[in-house]
C-alpha positions as CSV (number, residue, x, y, z in Angstrom):
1,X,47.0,-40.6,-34.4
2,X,46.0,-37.9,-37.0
3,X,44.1,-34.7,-35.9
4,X,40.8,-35.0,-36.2
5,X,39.8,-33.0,-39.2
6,X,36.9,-30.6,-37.4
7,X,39.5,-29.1,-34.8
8,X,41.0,-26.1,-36.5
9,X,44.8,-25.9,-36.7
10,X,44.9,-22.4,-34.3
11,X,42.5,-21.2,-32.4
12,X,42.4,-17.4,-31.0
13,X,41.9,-17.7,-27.1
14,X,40.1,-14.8,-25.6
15,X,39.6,-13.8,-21.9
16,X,35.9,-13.6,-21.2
17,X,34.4,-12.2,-17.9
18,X,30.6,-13.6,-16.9
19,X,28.9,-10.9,-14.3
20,X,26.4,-12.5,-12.5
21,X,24.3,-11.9,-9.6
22,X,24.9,-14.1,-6.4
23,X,21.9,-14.7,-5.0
24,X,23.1,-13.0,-1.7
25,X,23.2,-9.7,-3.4
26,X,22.0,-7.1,-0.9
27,X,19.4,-5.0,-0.9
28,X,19.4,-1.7,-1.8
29,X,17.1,1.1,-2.6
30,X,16.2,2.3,-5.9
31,X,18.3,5.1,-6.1
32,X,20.8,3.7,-4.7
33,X,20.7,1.1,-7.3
34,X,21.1,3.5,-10.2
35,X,23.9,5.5,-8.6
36,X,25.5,1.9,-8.3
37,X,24.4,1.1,-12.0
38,X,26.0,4.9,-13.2
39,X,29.7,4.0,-11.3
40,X,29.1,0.4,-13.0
41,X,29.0,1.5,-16.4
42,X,31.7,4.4,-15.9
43,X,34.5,2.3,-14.5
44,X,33.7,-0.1,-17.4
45,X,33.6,2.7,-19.9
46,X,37.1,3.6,-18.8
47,X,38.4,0.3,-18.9
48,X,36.9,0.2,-22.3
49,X,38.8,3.7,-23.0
50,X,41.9,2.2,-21.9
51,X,41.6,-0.5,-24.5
52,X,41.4,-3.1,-22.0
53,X,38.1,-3.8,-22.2
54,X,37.2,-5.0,-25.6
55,X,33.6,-6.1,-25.7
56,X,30.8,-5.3,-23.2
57,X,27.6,-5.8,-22.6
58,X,24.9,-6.8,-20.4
59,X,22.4,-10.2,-21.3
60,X,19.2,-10.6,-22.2
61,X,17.0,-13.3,-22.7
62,X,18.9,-16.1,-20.6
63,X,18.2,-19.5,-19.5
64,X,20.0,-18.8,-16.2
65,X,18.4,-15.2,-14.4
66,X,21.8,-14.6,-12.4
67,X,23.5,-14.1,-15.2
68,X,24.3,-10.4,-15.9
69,X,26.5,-9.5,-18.4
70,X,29.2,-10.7,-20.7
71,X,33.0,-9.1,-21.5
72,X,36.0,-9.6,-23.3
73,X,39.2,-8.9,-22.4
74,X,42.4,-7.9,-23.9
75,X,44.9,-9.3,-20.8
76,X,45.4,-12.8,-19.2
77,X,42.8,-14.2,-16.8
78,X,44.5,-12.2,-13.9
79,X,44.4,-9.2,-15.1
80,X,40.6,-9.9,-15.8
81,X,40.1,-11.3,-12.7
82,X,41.8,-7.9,-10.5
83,X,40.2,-5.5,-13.1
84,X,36.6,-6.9,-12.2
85,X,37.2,-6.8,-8.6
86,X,37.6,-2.9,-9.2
87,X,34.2,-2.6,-10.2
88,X,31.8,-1.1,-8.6
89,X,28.9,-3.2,-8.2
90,X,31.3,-5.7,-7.8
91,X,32.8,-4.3,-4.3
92,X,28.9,-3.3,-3.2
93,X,28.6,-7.4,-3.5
94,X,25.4,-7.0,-5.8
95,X,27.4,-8.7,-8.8
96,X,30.0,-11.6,-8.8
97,X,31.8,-12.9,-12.0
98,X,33.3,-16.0,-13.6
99,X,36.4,-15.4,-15.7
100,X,37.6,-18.2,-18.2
101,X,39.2,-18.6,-21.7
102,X,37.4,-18.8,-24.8
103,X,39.2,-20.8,-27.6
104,X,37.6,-19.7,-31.5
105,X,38.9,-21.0,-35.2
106,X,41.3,-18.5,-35.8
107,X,39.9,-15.3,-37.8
108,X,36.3,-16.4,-36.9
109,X,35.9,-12.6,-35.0
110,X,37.2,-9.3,-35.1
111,X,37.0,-6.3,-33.2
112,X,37.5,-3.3,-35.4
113,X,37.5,-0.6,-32.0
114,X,40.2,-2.4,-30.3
115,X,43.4,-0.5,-29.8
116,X,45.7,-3.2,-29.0
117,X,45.5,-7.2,-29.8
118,X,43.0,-9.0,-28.5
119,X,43.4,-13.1,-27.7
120,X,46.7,-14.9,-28.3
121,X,46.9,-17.3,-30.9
122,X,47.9,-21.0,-29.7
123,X,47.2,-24.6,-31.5
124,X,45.2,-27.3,-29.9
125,X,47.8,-29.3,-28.0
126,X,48.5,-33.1,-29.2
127,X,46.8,-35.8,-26.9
């Protein structure tokens, strides 16, 4: 059976990282909140530093309130997975995160900042 015609022949598969808030988060006071929120954005600075971390950022307007933030990754969903557990608000249990692959046409994005590759080429597998 031929390929259908609107599936690109390679795709550029990127790790993505959702931060989310579970709704069990626990409470904490205002400024412990921001001191939280300053080691947040540090440890993810430094990933970002270390060129792991390629793009970053938190959501806005959302259909879904629990959702937090959005990243992508230059390393396999592991990595991804053991990086976000380092974080911060992460450990203090106030965020959670989803971690999955992201499969674009090839040369549909491109991160201009990123200090090594980012996404692996592959081809959509035959049925």
């Amino acid at each position: 059976m031929p390929r259908d015609p609107n599936v690109p022949d390679e795709f550029e598969v990127y790790t993505l990282v959702l931060l989310r808030r579970p709704a069990d988060a626990p409470q904490m006071s205002d400024e412990e909140l921001d001191a939280l929120q300053a080691r947040h954005l540090a440890y993810r600075a430094d990933l970002r530093r270390q060129g792991v971390l390629v793009a970053n950022g938190p959501l806005g307007e959302q259909s879904d309130i629990s959702m937090r933030g959005l990243s992508i990754f230059a390393c396999d969903l592991a990595e991804a997975a053991r990086l976000s557990d380092g974080d911060p608000s992460v450990q203090a249990g106030r965020l959670a995160y989803d971690v999955f692959e992201w499969w674009v046409a090839a040369g549909t994005l491109a991160f201009p900042g990123a200090t090594t590759p980012v996404g692996e080429r592959r081809s959509m597998p035959d049925d």
